[in-house]
C-alpha positions in Angstrom: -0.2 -10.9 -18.0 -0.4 -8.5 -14.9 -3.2 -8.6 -12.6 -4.1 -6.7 -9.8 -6.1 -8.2 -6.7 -7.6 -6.4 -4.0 -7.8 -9.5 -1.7 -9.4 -10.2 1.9 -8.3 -13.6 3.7 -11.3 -15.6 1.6 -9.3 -15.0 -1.2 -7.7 -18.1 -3.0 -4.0 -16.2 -3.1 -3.7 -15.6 0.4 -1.6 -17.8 1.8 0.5 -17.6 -1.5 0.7 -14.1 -0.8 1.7 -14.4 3.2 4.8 -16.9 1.6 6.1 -14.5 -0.4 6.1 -11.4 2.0 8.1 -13.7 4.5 10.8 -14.3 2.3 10.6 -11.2 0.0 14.1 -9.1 0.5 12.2 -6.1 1.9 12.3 -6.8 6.6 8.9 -5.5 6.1 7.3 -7.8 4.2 7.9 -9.8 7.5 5.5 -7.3 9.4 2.9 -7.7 6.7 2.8 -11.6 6.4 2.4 -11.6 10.3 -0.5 -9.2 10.1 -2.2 -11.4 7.2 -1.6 -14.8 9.0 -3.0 -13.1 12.3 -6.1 -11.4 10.4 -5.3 -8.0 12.1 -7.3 -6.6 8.8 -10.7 -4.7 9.4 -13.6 -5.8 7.4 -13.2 -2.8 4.7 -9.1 -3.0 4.7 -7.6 -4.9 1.7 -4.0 -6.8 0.5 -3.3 -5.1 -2.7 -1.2 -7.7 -4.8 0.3 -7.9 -8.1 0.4 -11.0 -10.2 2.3 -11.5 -13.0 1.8 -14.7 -15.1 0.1 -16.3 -11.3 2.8 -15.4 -9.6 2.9 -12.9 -6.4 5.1 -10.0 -8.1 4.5 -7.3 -5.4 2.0 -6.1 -2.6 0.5 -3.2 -0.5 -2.0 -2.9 1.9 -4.8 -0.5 2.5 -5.5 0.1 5.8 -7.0 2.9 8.6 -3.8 3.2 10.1 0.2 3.2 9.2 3.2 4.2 11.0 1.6 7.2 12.1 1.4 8.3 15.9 -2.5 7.7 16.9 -2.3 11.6 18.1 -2.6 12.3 14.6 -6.3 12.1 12.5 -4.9 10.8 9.2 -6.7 8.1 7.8 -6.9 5.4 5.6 -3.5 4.4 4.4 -1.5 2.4 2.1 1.6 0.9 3.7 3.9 -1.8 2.7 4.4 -1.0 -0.9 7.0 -3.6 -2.5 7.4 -5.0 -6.0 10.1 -7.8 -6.0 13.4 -7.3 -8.0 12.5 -9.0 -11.2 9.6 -7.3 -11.9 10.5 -3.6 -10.9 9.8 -1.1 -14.1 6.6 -2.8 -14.9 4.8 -0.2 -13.0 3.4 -2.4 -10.7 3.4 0.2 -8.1 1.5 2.8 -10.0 -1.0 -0.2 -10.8 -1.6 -1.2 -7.3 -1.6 2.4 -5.9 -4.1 3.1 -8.6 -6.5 -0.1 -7.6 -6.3 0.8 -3.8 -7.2 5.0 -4.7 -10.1 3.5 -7.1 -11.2 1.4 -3.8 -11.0 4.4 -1.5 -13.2 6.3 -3.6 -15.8 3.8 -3.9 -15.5 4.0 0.2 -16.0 7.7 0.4 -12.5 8.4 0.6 -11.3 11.7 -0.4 -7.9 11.3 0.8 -5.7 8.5 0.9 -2.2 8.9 2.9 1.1 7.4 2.4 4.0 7.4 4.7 7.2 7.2 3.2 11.7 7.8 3.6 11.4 7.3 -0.4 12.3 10.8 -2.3 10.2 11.6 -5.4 8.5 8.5 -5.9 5.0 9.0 -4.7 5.0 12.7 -6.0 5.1 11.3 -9.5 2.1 9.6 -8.6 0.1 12.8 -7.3 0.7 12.8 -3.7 1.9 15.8 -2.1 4.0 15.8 1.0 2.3 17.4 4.0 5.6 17.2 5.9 8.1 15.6 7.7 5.9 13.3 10.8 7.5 10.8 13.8 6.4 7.4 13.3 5.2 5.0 16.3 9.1 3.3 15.8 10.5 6.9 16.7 12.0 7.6 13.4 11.2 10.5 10.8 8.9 9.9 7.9 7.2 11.7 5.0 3.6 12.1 4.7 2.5 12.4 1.8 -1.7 13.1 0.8 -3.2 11.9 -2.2 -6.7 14.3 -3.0 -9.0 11.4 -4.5 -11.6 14.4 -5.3 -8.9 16.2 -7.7 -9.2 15.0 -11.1 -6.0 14.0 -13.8 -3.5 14.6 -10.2 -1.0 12.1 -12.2 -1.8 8.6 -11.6 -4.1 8.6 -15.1 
């Protein structure tokens, strides 16, 4: 049974969920346990995680801010999308994406942003590239724009 969790630090999965981003295969998952175990989260901002049969089977995050230069006006975010190995094409991804849009509507959202090296995945899921953007790490990354407002965009 999959279940998706939009989850602050009171949530009972927490620390389950900083475990496995440590030792997930993905270097960022690193970047994302620190930020959990730190509470660098703003009230509003959420850990999106899959669970599969109660165990942690991916993550994102939703947040005000990525990768992005702070020049740029671009807000909110979701960053650190992983699924681990043995549950990739479950659609985990979709799911979570999906939860964190559903979230950013109830907001007031009408955009949600992604950054991204990945070619054609997020498309599939309705986002549209807005172009090629430097990152604070120096390196080149996709933007991609997801219109909350546009109805049936692909995600369902």
């Amino acid at each position: 049974m999959i279940e998706i969790h939009l989850m602050t630090r009171d949530h009972k999965l927490w620390k389950e969920t900083i475990s496995m981003a440590e030792r997930c295969s993905w270097k960022a998952g690193y970047f994302l346990a620190r930020k959990m175990r730190e509470n660098e989260l703003k009230e509003w901002e959420r850990v999106c995680v899959a669970f599969e049969n109660g165990k942690v089977a991916g993550f994102s995050i939703f947040v005000e801010k990525d990768e992005l230069s702070e020049q740029y006006d671009f807000k909110p975010f979701i960053g650190f999308v992983f699924v681990e190995e043995q549950y990739r094409g479950r659609r985990l991804s979709e799911m979570m994406i999906q939860s964190i849009i559903s979230y950013a509507k109830e907001l007031g959202y009408e955009k949600v942003y992604i950054m991204s090296g990945e070619i054609g995945l997020y498309e599939k899921y309705g986002f549209v590239k807005l172009g090629d953007y430097e990152t604070i790490y120096g390196s080149i990354e996709q933007l991609f724009v997801y219109n909350i407002d546009i109805e049936n965009q692909g995600l369902g």
